[in-house]
N, C-alpha and C positions, 0 to 999 in steps of 0.2 A: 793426174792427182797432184795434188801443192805438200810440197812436203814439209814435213814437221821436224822441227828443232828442241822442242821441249825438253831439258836437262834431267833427270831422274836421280834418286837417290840410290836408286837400286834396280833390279831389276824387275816334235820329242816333237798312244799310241794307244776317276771317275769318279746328299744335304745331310746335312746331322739329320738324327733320329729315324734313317732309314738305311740300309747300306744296299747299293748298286754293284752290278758286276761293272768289271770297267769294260770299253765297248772296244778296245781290240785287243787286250790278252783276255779272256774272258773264263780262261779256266788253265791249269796249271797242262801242259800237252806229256802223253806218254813219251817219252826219252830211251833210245837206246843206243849206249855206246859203240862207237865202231874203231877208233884207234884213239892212239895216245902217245905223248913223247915227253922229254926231258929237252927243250928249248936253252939255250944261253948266249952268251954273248956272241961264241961266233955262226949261229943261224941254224936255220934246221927246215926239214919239211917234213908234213903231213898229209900222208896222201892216200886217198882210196878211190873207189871207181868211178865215186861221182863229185868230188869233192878236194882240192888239192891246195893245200895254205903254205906257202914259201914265205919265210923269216928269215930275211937274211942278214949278213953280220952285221955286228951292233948296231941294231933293231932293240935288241934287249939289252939292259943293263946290268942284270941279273941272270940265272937260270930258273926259269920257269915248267911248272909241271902245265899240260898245255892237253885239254881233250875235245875232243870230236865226238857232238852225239846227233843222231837222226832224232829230228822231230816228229810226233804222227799229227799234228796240227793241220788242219786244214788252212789252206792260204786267204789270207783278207783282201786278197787280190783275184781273186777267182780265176775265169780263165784265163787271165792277165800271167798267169803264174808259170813259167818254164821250168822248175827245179824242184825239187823237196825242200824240205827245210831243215837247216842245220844248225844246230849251235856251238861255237868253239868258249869253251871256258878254261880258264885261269891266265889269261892275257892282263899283262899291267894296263894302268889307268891310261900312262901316256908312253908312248914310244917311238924315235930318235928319225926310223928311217920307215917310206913304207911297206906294207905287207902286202902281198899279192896273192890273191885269191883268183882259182880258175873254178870253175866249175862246170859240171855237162848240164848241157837243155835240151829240153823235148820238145816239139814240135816247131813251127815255123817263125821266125822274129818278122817283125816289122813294127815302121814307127821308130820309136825310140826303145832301147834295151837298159836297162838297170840291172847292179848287182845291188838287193836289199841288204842294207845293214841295220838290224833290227838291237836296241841297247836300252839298260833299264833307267828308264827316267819313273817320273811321279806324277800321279795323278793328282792336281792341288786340291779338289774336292775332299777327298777323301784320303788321301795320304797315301795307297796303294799303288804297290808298282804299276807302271804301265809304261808299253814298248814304244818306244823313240824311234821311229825310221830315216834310216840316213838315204839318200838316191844316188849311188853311185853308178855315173855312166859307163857301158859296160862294150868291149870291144869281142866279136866274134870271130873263133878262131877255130877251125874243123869242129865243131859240133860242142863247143865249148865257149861259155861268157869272163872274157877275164876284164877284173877291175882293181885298183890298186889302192889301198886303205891305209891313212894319211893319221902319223898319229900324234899331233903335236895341235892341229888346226881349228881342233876341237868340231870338229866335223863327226870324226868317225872311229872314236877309239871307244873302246871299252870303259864303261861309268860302273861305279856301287854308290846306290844312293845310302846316304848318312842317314838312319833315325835319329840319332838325336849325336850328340857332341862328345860323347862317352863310347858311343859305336861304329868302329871303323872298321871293321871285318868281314864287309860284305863282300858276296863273291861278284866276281869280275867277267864278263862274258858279252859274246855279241852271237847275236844268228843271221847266218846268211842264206838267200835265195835269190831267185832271178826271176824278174818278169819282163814283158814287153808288151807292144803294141802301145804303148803309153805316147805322152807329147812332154815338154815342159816349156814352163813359160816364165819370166822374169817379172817379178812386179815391185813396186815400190810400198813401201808401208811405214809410214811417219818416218818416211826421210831414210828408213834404213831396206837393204835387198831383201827380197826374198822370194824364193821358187815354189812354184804351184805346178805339181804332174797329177796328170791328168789322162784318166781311160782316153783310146782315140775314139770311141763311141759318143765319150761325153763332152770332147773338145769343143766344138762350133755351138752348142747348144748349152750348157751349164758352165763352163769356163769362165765367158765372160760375164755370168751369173750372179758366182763369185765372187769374182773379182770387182761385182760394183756392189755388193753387200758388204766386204771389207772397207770400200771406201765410202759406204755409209753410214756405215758404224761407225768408223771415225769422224765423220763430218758432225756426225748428230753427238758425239762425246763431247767434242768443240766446243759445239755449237750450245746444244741443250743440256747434256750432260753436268760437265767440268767447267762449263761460261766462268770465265775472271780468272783465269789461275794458268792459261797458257795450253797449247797443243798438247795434247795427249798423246804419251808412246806407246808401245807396246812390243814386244820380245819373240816374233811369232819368224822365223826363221825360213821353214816351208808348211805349204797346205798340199795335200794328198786324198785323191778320193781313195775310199774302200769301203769293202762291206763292212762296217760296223757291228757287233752285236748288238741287242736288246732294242730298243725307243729309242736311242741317243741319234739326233740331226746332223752334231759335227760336239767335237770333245779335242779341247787344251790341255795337252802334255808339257812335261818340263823335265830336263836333262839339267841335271845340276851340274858346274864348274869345277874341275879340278883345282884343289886347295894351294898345288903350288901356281896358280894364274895361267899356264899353260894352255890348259882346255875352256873356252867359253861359254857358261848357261847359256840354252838354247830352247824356246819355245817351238811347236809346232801344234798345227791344226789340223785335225784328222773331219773329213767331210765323209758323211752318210750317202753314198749312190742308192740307195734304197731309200732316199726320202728328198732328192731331186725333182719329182713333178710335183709336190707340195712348198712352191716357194713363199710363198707369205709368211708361213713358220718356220721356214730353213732364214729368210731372212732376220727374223726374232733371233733365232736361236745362235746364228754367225755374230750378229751383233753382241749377245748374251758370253758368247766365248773371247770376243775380241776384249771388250770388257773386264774379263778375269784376267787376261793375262796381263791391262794395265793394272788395275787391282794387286796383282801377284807381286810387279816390280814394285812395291813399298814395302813389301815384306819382310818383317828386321831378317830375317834368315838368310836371306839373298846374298849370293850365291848359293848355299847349299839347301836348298827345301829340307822341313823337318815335318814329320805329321801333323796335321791340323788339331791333334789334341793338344799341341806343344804351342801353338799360335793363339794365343787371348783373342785376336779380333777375328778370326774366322767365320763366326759367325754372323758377323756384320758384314763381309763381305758377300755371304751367300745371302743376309736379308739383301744388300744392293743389287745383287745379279737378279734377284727375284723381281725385284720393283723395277727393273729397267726393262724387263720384257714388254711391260707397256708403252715406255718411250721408243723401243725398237719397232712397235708394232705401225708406227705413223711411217709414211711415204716420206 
């Protein structure tokens, strides 16, 4: 792929006059606390039988109220999935050293092993949270995945998305679980990295799939799109299959930037494996999302997404993603 230089002005898990559920948080999961602690500067752990979060010293800057709850959610990763699912909240935005997270697994690894760090980004559609997955590689230790969560790199720290510029109060949180059997693969995207995991089921066959729908969607923005005004970028960090809920083919998150520049907005592209052997519209509809997330980087907001009630031109963007599905639909 040739990569792309285009400058930008500006710059993660769901149209007016309908609202959609979004396609991987898709309903708020029953929660049930299982510990809790007072956190501060010199470290602390939290630990239960299947689940253990090491904070060590000055990690925090502060002392933090810090809880642990099981999630009853089903996993978007289906049998891909080694763990329950958990969430720790009231973790700050950014923090100094990293955290260590072990956790138990069920049944056998192979492939590659991830610890999921799942953090609330935005769905730009619709302004709605939606979960931001981070791939943390994950090392196996007697029946346990440990992986070490990095909080400055803007990879994988704890986010609250801003409504609007008056509301800073949101709560702070990240969920973790483990899966495996997965692969990952490095690929390029207008000039900038970014990682695709990938089921091993769906490796050799829909991977490379992908990866040349991305790069047609850019060639065709180029080309037919954006003609005269330069290479087109876009913010798209990692692509990750899962099951998706509802119709959605593949769906653009966004993790908004911590305000003191620390943490970096971060795109990511969630791909529907339930809609893999219909590639002629998974290739519209990759295109369709590649798309938004150039679209998204002009956004006066940028860094920090604000609901689309808050954006005058939102709907001009969703008329263009509409009209481009025919441009996408050509070879």
């Amino acid at each position: 792929m040739k990569p792309y230089t285009f400058v930008l002005l500006g710059v993660l898990m769901v149209c007016d006059g309908c609202k959609k559920e979004d396609p991987i948080l898709a309903q708020e999961p029953e929660q049930k606390e299982i510990t809790e602690a007072k956190v501060g500067t010199s470290g602390g752990v939290l630990k239960t039988e299947a689940l253990q979060v090491t904070i060590p010293a000055g990690a925090f800057s502060s002392e933090e109220d810090i809880h642990l709850t099981e999630l009853s959610e089903e996993s978007i990763f289906g049998a891909h999935s080694r763990s329950g699912c958990y969430k720790i909240d009231g973790l700050p935005e950014t923090f100094e050293i990293p955290i260590k997270i072990t956790i138990a697994y069920q049944g056998t690894l192979s492939g590659e092993s991830f610890l999921l760090v799942g953090e609330e980004g935005i769905n730009p559609e619709t302004g709605e949270v939606s979960v931001i997955y981070n791939f943390l590689p994950a090392a196996d230790s007697s029946g346990h995945l440990i992986a070490h969560m990095k909080g400055i790199d803007g990879e994988t720290t704890a986010k609250s998305v801003n409504k609007s510029s008056e509301d800073d109060t949101s709560k702070k949180w990240i969920t973790v679980e483990s899966i495996s059997d997965f692969f990952s693969a490095s690929l390029l995207l207008s000039g900038d990295s970014c990682k695709m995991y990938v089921p091993a089921e769906n490796k050799d066959a829909y991977s490379p799939m992908i990866e040349d729908y991305l790069e047609n969607a850019l060639r065709q923005m180029n080309i037919e799109i954006f003609t005269g005004i330069g290479a087109a970028n876009v913010n798209i960090k990692s692509v990750f299959f899962a099951n998706l809920s509802g119709e959605d083919y593949c769906r653009f998150a966004w993790r908004n930037g911590s305000k003191d520049g620390r943490k970096k907005p971060k795109g990511v592209l969630a791909v529907n494996i339930n809609k893999l052997d219909d590639g002629d519209h998974m290739r519209i509809m990759v295109g369709r999302e590649v798309l938004r997330s150039f679209l998204f980087t002009f956004d006066p907001q940028y860094p920090h997404m604000r609901s689309p009630d808050e954006i005058p031109h939102h709907w001009l963007n969703q008329a263009v993603l509409t009209w481009s599905e025919t441009e996408f639909a050509h070879e």
